[in-house]
N, CA, C and O atoms as a MOPAC input file, in Angstrom:
PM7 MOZYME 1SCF
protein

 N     44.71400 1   -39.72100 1    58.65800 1
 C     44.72000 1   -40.42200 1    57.38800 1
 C     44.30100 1   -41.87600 1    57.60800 1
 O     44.30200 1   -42.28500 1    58.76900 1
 N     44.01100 1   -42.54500 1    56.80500 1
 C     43.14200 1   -43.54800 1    57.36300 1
 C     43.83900 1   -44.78500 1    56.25500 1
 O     43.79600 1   -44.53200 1    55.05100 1
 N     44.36300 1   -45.88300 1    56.64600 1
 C     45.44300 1   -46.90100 1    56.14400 1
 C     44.05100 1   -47.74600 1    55.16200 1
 O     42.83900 1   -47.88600 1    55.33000 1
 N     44.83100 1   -48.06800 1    54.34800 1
 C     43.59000 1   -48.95800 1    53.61300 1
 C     43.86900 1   -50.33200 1    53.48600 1
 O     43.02500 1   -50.88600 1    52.78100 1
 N     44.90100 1   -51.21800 1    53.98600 1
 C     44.96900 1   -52.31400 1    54.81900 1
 C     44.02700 1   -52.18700 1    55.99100 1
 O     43.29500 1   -53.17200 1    55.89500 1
 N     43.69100 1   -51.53400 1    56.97200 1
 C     43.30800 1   -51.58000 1    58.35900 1
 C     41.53900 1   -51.03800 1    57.87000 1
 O     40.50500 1   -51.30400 1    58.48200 1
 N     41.66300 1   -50.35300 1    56.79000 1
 C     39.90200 1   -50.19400 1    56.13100 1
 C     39.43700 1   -51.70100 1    55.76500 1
 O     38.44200 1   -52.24600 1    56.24400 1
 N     40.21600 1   -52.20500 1    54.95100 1
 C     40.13200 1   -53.52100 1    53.95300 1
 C     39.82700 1   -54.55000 1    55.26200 1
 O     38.95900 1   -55.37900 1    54.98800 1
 N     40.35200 1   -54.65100 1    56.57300 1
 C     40.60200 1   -55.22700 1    57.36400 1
 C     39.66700 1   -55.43800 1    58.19400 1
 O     39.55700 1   -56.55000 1    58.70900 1
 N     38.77700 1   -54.38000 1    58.50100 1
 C     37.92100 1   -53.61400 1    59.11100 1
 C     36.70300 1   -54.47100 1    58.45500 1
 O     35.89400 1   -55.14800 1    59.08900 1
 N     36.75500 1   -54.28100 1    56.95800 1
 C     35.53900 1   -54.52900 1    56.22200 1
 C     35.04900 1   -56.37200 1    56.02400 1
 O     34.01100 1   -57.00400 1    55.82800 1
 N     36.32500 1   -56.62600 1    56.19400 1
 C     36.47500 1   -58.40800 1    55.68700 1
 C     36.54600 1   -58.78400 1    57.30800 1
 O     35.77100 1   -59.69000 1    57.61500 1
 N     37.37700 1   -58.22100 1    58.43700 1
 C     36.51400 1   -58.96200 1    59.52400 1
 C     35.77300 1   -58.94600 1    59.86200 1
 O     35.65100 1   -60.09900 1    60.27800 1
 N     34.30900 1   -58.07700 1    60.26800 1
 C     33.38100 1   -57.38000 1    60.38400 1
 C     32.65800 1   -58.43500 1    59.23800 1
 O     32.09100 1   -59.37500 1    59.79400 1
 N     32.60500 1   -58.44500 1    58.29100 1
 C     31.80000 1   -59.49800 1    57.47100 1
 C     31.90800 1   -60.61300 1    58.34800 1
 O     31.00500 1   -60.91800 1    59.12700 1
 N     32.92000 1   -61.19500 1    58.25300 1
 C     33.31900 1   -62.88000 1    58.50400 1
 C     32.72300 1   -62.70200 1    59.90200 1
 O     31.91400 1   -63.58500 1    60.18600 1
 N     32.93600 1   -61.72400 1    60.89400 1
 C     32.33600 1   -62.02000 1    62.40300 1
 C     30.38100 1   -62.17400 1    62.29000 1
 O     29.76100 1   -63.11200 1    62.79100 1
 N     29.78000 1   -61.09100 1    61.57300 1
 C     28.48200 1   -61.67400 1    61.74900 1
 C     28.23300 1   -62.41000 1    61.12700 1
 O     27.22900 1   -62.97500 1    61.56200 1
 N     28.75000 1   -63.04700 1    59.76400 1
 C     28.59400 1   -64.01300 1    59.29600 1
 C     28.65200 1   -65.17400 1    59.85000 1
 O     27.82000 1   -65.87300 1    59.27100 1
 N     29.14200 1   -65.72900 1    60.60300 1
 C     29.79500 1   -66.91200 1    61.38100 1
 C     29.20000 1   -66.76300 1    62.75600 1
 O     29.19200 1   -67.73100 1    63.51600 1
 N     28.71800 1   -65.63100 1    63.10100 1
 C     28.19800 1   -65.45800 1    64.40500 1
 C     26.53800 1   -65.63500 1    64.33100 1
 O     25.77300 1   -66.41800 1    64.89300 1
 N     26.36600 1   -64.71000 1    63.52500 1
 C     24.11100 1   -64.63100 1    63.24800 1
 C     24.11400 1   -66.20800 1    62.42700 1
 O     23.04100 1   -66.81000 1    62.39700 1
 N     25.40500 1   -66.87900 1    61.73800 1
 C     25.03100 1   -68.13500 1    60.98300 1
 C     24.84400 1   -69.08500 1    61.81600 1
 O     24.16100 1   -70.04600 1    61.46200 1
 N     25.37200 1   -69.03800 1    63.02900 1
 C     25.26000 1   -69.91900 1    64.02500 1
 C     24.07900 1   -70.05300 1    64.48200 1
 O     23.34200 1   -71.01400 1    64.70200 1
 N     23.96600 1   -68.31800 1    64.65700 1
 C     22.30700 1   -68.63100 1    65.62900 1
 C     20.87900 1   -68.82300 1    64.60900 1
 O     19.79100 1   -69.22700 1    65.01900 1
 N     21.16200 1   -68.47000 1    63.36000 1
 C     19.98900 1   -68.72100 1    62.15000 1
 C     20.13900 1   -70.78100 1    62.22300 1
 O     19.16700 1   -71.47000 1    62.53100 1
 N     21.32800 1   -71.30000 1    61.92200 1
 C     21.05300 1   -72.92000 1    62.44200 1
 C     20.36500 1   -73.20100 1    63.31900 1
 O     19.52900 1   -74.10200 1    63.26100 1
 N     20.70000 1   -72.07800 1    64.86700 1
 C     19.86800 1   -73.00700 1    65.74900 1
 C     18.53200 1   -72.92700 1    65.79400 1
 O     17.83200 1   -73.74900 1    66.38500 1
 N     18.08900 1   -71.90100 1    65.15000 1
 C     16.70300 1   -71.03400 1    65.56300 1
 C     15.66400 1   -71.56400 1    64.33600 1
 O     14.62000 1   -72.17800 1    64.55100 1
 N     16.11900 1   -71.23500 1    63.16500 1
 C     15.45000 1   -71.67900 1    62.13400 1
 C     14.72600 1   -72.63400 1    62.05400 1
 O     14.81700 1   -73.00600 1    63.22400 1
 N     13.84800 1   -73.57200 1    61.43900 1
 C     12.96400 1   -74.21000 1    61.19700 1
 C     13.51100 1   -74.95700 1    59.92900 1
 O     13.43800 1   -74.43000 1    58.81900 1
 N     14.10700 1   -76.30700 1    60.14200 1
 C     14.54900 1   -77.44800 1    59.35300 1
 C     15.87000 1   -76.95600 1    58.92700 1
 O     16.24400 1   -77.22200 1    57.78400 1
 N     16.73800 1   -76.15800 1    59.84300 1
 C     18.08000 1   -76.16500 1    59.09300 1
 C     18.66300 1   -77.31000 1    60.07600 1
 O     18.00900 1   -77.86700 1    60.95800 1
 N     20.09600 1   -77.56800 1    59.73700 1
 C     21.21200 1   -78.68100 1    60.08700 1
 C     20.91800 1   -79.20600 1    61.45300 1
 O     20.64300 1   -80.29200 1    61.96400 1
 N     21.13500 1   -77.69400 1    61.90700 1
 C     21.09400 1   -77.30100 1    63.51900 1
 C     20.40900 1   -76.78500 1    64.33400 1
 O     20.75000 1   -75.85300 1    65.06200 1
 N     19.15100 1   -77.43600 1    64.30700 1
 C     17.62100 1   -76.49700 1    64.90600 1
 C     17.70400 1   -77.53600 1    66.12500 1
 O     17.96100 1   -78.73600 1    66.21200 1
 N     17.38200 1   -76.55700 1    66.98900 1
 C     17.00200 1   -76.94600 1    68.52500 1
 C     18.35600 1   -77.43400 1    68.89300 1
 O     18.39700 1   -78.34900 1    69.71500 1
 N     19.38200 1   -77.00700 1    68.45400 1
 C     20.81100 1   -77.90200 1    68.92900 1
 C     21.21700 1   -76.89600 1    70.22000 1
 O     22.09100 1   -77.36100 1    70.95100 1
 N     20.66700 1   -75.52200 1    70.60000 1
 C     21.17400 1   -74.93800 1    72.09400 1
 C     21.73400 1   -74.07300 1    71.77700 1
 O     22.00200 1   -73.59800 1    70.67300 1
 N     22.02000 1   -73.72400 1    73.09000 1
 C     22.54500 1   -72.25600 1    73.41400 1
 C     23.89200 1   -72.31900 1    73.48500 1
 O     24.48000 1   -71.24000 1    73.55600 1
 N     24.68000 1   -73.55300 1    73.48200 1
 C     26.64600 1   -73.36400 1    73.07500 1
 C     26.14700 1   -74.14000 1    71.58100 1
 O     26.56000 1   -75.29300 1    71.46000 1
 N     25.71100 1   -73.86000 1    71.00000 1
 C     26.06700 1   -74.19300 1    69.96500 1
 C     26.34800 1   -72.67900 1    69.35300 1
 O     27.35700 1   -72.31000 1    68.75400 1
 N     24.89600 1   -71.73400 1    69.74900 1
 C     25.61800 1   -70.59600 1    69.25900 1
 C     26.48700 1   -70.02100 1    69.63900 1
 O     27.10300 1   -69.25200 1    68.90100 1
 N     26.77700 1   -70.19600 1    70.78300 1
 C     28.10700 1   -69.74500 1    71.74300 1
 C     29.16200 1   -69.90500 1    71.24500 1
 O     29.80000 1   -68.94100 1    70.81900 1
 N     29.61600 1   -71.15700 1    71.17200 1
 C     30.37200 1   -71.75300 1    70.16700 1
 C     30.77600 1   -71.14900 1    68.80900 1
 O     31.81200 1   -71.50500 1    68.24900 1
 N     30.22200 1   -70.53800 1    68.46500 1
 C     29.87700 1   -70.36100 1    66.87200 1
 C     30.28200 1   -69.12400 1    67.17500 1
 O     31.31400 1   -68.86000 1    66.55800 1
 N     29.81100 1   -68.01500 1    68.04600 1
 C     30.03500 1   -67.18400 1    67.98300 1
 C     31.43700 1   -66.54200 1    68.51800 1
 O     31.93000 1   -65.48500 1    68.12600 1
 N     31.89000 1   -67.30400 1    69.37100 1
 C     33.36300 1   -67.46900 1    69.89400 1
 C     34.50500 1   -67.34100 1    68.82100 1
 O     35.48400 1   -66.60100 1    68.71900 1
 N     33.78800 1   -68.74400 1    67.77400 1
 C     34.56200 1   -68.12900 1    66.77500 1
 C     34.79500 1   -66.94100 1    65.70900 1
 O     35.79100 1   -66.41100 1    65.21600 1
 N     33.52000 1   -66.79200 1    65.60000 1
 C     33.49400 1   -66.16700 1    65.06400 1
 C     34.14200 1   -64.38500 1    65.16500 1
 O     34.29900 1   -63.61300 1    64.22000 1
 N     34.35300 1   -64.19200 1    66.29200 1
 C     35.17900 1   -63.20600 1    67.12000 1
 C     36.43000 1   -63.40500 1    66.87000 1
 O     37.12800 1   -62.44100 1    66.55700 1
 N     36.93600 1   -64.60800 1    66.94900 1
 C     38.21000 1   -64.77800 1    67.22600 1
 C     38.98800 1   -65.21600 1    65.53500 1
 O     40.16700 1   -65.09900 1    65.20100 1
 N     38.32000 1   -65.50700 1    65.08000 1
 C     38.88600 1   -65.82000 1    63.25000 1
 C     39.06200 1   -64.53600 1    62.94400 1
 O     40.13700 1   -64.56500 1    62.34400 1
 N     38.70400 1   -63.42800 1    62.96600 1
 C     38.83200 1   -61.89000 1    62.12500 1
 C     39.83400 1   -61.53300 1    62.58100 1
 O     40.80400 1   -61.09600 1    61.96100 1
 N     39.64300 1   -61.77200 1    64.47900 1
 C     41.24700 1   -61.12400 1    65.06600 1
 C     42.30400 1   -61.85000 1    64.64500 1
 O     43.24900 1   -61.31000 1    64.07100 1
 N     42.25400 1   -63.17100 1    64.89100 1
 C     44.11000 1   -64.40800 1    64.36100 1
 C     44.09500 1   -63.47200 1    62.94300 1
 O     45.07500 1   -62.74000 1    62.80600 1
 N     43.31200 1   -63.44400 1    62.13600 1
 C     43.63100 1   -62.95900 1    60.82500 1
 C     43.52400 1   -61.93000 1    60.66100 1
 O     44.48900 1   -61.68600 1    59.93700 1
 N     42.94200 1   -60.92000 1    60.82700 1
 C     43.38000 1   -59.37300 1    60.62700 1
 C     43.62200 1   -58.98100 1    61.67300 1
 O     43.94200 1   -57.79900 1    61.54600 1
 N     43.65900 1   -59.24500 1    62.57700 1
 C     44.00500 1   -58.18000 1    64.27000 1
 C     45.32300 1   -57.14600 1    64.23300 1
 O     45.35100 1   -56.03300 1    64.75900 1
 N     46.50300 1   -57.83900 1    63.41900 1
 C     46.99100 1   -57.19200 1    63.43500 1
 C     47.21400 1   -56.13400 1    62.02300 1
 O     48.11000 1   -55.29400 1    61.93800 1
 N     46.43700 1   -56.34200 1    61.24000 1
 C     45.96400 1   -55.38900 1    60.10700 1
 C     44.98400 1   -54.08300 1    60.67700 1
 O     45.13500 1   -52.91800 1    60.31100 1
 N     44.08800 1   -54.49500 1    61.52600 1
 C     42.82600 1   -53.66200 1    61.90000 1
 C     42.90300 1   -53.11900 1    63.12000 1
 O     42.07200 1   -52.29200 1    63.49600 1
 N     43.81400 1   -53.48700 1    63.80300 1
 C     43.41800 1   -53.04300 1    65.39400 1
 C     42.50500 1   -54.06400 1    66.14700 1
 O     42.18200 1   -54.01500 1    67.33300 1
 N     42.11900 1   -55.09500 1    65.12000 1
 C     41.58000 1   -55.94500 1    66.23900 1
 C     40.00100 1   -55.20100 1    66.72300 1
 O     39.33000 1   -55.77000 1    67.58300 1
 N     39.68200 1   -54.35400 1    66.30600 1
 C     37.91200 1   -53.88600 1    66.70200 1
 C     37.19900 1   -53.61900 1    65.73000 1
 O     37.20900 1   -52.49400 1    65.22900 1
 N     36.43600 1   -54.61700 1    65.27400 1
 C     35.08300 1   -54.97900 1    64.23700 1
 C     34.11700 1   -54.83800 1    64.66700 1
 O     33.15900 1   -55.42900 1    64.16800 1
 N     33.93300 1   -53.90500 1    65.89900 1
 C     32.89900 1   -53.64100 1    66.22500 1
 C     32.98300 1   -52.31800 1    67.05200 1
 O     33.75900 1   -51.94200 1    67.93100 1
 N     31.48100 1   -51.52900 1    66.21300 1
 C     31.59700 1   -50.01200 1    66.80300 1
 C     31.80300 1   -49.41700 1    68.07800 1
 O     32.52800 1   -48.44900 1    68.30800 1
 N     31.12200 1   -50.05700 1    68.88500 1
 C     31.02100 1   -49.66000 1    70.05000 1
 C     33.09800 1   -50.25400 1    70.58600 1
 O     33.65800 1   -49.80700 1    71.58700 1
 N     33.48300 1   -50.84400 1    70.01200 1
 C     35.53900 1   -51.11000 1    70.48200 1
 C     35.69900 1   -49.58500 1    69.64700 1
 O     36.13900 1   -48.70900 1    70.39200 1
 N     35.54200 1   -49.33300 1    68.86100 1
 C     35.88700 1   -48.23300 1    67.92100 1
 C     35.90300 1   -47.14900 1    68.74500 1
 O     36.93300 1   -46.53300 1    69.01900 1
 N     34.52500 1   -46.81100 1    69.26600 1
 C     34.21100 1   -45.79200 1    69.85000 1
 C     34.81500 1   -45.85300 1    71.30600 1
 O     34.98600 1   -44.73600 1    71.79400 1
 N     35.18900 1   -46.96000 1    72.13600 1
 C     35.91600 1   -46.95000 1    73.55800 1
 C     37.30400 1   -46.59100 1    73.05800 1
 O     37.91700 1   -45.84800 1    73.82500 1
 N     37.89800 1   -46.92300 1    72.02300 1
 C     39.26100 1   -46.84900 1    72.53800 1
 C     39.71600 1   -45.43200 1    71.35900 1
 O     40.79400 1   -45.00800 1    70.94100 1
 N     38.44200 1   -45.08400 1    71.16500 1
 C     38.77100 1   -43.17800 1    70.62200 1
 C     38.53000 1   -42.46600 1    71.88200 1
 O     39.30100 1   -41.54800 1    72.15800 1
 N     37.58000 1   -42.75100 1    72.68400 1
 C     37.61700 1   -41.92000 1    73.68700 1
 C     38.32400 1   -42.28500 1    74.94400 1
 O     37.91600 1   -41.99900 1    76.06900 1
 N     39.31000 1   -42.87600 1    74.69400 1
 C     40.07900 1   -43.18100 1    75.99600 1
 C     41.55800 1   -43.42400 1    75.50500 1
 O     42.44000 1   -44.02600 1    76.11700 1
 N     41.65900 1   -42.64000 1    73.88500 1
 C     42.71400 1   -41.73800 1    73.14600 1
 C     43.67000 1   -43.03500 1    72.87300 1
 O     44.86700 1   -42.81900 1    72.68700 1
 N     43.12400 1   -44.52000 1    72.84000 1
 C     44.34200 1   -45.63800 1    71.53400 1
 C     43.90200 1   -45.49000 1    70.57600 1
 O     44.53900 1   -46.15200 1    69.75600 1
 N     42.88800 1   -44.81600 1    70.00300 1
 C     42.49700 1   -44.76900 1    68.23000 1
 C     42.19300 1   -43.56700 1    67.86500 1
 O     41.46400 1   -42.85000 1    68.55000 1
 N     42.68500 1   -43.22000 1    66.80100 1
 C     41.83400 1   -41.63800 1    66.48000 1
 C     40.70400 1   -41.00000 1    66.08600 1
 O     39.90700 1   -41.47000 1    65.27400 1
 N     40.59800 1   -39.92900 1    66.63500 1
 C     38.90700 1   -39.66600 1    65.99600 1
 C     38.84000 1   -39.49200 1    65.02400 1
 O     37.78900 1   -39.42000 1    64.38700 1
 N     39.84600 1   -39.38100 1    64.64000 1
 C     39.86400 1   -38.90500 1    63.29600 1
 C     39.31300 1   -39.48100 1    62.01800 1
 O     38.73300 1   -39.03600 1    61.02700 1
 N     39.87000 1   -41.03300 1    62.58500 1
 C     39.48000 1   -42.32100 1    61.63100 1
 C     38.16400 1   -42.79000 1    62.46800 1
 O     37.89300 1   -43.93500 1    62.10600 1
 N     37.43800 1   -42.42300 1    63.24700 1
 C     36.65100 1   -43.32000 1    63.35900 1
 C     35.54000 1   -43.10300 1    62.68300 1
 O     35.09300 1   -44.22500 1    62.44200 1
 N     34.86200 1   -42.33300 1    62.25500 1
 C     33.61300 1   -42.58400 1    61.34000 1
 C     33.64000 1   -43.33600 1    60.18700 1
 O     32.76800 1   -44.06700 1    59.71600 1
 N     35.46800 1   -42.89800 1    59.52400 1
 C     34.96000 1   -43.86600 1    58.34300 1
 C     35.03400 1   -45.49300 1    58.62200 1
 O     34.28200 1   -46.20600 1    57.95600 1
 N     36.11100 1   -46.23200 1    59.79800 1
 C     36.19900 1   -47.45600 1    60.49800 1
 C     34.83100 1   -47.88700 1    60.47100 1
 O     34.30500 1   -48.73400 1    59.75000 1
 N     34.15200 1   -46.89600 1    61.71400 1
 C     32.39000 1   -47.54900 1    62.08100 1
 C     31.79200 1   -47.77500 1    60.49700 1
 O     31.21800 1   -48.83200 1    60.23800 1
 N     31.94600 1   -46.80300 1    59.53300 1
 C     31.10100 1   -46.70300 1    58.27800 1
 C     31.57400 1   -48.18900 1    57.75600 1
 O     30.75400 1   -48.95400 1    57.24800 1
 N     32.95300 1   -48.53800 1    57.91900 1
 C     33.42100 1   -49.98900 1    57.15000 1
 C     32.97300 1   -51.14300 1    57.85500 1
 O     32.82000 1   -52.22300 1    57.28500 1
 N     32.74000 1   -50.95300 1    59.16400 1
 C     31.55000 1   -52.04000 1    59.98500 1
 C     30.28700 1   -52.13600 1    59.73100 1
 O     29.72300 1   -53.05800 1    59.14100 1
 N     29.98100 1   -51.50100 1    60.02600 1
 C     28.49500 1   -51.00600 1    59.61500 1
 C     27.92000 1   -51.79800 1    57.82900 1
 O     27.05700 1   -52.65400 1    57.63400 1
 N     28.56700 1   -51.27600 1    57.09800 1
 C     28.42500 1   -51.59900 1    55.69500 1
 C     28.79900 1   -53.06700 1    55.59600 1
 O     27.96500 1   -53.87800 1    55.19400 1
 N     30.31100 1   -53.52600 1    56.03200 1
 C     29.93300 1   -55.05900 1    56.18600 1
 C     29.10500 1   -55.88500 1    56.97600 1
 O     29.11700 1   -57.08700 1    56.70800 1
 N     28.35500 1   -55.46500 1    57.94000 1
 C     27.76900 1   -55.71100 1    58.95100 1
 C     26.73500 1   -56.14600 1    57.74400 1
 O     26.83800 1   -57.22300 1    57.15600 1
 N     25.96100 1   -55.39200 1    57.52300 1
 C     24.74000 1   -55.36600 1    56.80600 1
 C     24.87200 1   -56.28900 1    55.58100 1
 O     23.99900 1   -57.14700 1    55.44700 1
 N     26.06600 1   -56.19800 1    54.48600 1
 C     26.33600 1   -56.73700 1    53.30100 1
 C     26.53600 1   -58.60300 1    54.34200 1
 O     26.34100 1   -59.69200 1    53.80100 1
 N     26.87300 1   -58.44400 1    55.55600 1
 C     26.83100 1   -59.83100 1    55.68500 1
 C     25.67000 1   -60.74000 1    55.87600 1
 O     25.60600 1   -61.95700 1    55.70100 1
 N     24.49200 1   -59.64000 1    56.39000 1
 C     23.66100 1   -59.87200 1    57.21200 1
 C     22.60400 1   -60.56100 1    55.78100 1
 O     22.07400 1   -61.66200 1    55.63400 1
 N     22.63300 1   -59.51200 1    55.04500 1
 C     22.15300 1   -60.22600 1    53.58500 1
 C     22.60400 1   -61.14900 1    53.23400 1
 O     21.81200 1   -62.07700 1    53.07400 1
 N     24.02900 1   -61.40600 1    52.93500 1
 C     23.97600 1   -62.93900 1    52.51000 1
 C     23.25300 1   -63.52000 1    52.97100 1
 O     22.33300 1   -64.02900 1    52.33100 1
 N     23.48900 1   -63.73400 1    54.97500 1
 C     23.11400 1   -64.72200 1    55.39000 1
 C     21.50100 1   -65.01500 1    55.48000 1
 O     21.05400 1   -66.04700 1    55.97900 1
 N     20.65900 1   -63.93200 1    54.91000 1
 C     19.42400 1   -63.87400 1    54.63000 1
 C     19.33400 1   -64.67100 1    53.31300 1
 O     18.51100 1   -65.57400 1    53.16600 1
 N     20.31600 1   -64.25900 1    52.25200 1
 C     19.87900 1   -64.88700 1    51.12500 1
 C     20.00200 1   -66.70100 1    51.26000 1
 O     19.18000 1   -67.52600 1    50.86200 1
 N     21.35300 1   -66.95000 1    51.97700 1
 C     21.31200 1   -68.32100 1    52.24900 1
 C     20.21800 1   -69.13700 1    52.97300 1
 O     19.63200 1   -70.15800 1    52.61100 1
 N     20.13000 1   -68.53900 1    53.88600 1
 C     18.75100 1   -68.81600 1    54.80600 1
 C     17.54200 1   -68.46800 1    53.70600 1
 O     16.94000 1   -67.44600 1    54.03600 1
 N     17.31500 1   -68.74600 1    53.14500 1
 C     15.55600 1   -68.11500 1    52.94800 1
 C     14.80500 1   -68.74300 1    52.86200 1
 O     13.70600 1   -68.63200 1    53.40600 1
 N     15.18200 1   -69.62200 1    52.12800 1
 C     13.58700 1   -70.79900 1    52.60400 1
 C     13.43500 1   -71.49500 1    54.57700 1
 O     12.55100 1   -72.02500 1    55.25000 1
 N     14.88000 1   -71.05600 1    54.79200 1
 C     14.31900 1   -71.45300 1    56.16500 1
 C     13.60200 1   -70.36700 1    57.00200 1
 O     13.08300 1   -70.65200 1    58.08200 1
 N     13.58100 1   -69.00300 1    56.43800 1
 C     13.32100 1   -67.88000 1    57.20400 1
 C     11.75200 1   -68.00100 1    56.38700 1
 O     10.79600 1   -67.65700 1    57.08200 1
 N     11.49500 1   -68.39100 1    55.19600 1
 C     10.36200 1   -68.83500 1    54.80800 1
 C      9.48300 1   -69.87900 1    55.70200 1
 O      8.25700 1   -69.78500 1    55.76900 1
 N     10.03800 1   -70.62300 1    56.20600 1
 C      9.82200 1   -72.22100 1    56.94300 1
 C      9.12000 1   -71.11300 1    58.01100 1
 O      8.00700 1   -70.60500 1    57.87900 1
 N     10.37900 1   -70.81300 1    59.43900 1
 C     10.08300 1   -70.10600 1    60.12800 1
 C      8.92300 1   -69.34300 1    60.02800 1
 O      8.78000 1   -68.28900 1    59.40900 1
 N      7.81300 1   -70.18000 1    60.92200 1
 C      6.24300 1   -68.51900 1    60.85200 1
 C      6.52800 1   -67.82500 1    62.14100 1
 O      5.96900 1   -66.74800 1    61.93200 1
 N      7.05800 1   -67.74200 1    63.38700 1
 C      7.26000 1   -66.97400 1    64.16700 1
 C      8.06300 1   -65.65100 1    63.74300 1
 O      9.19900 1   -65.74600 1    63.27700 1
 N      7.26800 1   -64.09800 1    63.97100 1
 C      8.33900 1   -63.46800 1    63.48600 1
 C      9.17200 1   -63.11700 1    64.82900 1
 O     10.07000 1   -62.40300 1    64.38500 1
 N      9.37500 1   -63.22800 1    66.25600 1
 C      9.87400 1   -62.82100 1    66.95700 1
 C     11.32200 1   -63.84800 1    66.75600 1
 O     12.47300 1   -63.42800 1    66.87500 1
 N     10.88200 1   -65.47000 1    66.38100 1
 C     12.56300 1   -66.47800 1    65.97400 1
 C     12.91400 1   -65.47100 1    64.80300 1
 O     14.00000 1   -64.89100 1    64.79500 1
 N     12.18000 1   -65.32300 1    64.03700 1
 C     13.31700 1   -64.82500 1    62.86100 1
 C     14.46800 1   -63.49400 1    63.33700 1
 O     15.68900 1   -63.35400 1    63.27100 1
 N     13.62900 1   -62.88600 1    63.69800 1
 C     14.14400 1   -61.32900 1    64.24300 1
 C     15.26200 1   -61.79500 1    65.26800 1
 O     16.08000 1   -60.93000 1    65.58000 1
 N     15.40400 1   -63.09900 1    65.85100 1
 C     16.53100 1   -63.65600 1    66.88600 1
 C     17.75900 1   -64.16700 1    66.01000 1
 O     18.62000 1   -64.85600 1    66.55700 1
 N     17.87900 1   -63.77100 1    64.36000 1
 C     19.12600 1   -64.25000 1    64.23500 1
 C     19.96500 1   -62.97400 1    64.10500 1
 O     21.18200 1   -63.13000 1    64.01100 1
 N     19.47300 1   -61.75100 1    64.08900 1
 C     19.93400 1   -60.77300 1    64.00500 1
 C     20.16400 1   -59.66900 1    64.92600 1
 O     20.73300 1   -58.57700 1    64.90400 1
 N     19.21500 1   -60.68800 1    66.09400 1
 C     18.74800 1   -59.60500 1    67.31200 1
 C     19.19300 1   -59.76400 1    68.32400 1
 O     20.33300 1   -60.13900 1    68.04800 1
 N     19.10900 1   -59.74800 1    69.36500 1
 C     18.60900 1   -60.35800 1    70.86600 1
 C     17.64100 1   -59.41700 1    71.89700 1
 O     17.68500 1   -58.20400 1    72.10300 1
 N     16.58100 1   -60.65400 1    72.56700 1
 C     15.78300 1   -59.96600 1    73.45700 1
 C     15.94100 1   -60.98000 1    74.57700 1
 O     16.52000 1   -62.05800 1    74.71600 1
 N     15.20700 1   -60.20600 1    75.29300 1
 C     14.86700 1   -61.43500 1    76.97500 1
 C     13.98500 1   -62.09900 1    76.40700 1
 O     13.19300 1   -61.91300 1    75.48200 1
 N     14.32200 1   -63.17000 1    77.32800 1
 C     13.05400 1   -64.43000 1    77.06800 1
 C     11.69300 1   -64.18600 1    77.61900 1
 O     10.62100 1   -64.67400 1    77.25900 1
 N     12.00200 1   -63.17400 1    78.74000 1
 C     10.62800 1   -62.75700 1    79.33100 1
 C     10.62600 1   -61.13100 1    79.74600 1
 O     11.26500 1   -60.67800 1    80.69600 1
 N      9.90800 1   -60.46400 1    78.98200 1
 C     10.03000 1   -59.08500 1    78.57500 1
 C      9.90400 1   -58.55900 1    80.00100 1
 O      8.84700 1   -58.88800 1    80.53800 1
 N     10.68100 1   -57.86200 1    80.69800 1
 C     10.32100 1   -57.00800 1    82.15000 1
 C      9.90400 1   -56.24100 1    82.37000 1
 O      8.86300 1   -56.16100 1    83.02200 1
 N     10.63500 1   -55.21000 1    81.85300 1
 C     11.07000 1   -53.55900 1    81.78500 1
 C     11.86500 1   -53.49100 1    83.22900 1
 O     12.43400 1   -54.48500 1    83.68000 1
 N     11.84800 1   -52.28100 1    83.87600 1
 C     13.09500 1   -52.01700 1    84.88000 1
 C     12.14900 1   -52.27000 1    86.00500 1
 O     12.70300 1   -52.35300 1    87.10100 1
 N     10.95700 1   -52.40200 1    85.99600 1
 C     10.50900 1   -52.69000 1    87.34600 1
 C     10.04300 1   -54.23500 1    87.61800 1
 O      8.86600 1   -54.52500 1    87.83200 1
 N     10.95300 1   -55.05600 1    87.58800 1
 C     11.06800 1   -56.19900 1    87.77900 1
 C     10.84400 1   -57.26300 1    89.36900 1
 O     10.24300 1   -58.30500 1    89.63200 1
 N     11.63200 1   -56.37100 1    90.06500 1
 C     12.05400 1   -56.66200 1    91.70200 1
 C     10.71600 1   -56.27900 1    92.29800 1
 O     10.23800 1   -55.15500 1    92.14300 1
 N     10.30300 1   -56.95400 1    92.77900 1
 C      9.19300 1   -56.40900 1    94.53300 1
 C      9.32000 1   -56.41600 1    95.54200 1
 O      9.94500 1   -57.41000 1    95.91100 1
 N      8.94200 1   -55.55900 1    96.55500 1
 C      9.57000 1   -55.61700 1    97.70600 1
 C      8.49800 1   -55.86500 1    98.52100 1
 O      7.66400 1   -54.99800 1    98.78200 1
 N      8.45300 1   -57.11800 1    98.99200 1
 C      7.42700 1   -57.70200 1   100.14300 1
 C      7.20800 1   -56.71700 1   101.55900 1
 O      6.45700 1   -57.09000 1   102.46000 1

């Protein structure tokens, strides 16, 4: 059965974490926002919190995992049930996205500004700075 405090919980931290987390890195990345070119702890920073505000405030409503892949470790290593986890991931997932839009709608003239599409795709994404693949190493 699935508690609808710990759904509700699920859904509002999971917002507030990418919100506060991709908002960080859309400042730094973007083109004429607050915080362009301000670095790599700035999003760090940002994103630290952003982890840690959902848990002080719902952790103990939710279990404390706003994110699928916690969902899915601690069903298969039997602290959460399977039972509940699709609809949990489904309440991440859905705020995930409903956050991800705001922070598109807030951003838009800077995602307008922005002509690189590989920065834009970095507030939502992450890649290497220098693409490898697995054969990286040489052996002299």
């Amino acid at each position: 059965m699935i508690k609808t405090g710990a759904f509700s919980g699920k859904l509002v931290g999971t917002f507030i974490m990418v919100l506060l987390g991709d908002g960080a890195g859309a400042n730094v990345i973007l083109k004429k926002s607050k915080a362009e070119k301000s670095g790599w702890i700035v999003i760090t920073a940002g994103w630290a919190f952003a982890v840690a505000l959902p848990v002080w405030l719902f952790g103990s409503i939710s279990g404390a995992h706003f994110n699928p892949a916690v969902t899915l470790e601690l069903a298969s290593i039997g602290q959460f049930p399977w039972s509940s986890a699709a609809a949990y991931i489904s309440a991440q997932l859905i705020s995930a996205f409903l956050s991800a839009v705001v922070l598109f709608l807030h951003f838009y003239k800077h995602f307008e500004t922005t002509s690189d599409p590989e920065v834009k795709l970095g507030v939502f994404s992450t890649g290497p700075a220098i693409a490898a693949g697995f054969s990286t190493f040489s052996v002299n």
